[in-house]
C-alpha positions, 0 to 999 in steps of 0.5 A: 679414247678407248680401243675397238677391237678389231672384230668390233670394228668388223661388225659395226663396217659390216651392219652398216653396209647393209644398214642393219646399223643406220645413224640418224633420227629414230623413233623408238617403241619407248617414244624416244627419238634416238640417233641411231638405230640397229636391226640384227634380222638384216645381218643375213649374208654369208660374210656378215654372219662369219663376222657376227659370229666370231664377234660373239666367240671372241666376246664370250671369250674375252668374259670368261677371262674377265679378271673382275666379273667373268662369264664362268664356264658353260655346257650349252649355247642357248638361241631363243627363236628365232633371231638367236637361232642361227647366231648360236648355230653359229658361234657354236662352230666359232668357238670350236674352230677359232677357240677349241671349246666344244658346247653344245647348241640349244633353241625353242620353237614357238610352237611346241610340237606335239610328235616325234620328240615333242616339246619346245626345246631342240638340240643339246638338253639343258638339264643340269647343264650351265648355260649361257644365252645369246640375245640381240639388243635388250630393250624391255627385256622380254625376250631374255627373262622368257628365255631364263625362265625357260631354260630353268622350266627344264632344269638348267642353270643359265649363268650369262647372257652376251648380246650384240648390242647394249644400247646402254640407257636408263628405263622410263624410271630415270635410273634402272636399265634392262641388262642390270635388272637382268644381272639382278636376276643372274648376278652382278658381271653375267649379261655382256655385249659385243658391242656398247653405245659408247663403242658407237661413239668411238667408231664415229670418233675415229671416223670424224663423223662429227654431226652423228657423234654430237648426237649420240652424246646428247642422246647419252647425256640424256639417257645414257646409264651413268656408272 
């Protein structure tokens, strides 16, 4: 059985307190009734913040030192609006105080603003600049190719992204997932996560959460991505 690390252990104990993480029968827009469900808008509390934040730098870290696949090294820290804004906002200062690295932040506006500086893109220039995107949960992928796109629309180079949570599951075609179509696009090793479906179950595991494990490994059996 595989190890959490102490900062994933936090984060899970944490989004269950207020139940940002929640394990029963949920029907997901896919139409699949899933075991577990996670909701990273209700992560909004002082100490719940800190324990996000430092898991994204530990985790960002933890990549770029990754002996098969790492994260290569980057210039700005890119939150789309707007749930990624505060949590780059955040790790931002994280991995600076906790890592001594030094990036810049960047984020959009959904609006784009016609005075003052204009446009949609706040903070750090990307141009020229390697990037890497923070995301949530991946589930069709929108919401992180829109961000590609647009982060390239303004000359940067996006080299990763790292979300909270990679549900780990096939798409509708039985085979393909988001997070892999996503590396089809930035290359094989460059989208991570804090946290994995298969971290869940461990938790669950340690925690002799008998009933929930059961389901989460029929939900896998199902639908999990075979590697």
């Amino acid at each position: 059985m595989s190890e959490l690390k102490n900062y994933q252990i936090d984060l899970i104990e944490q989004a269950m307190s207020v139940e940002a993480l929640k394990f029963g029968s949920f029907t997901l827009k896919s139409g699949r009734i899933s075991p577990y469900f996670f909701n990273a808008g209700l992560l909004s509390t002082g100490n719940i913040l800190s324990a996000l934040a430092k898991a994204f730098a530990s985790t960002i870290v933890a990549a770029q030192a990754d002996a098969e696949n790492p994260i290569p090294e980057f210039d700005v820290l890119f939150g789309p609006a707007y749930k990624g804004i505060p949590f780059a906002a955040l790790t931002v200062m994280q991995l600076f105080d906790q890592h001594q690295i030094s990036v810049g932040l960047a984020y959009d506006r959904k609006e784009t603003k016609d005075h003052g500086e204009g446009g949609n893109m706040v903070g750090a220039s990307v141009t020229g600049k390697r990037v890497l995107i923070l995301d949530d949960v991946m589930t069709a992928g929108t919401a992180v190719r829109a961000a590609i796109e647009l982060v390239r629309k303004h000359g940067g180079q996006v080299i990763g992204v790292v979300q909270c949570l990679d549900r780990e599951e096939v798409g509708q075609d039985g085979v393909s997932s988001t997070a892999k179509e996503v590396e089809s696009i930035l290359g094989k090793g460059r989208v991570k996560a804090i946290l994995k479906m298969r971290d869940l179950m461990v938790w669950l595991e340690k925690k002799n959460m008998q009933d929930q494990l059961l389901q989460m490994r029929e939900y896998w059996d199902h639908y999990g991505l075979k590697q």
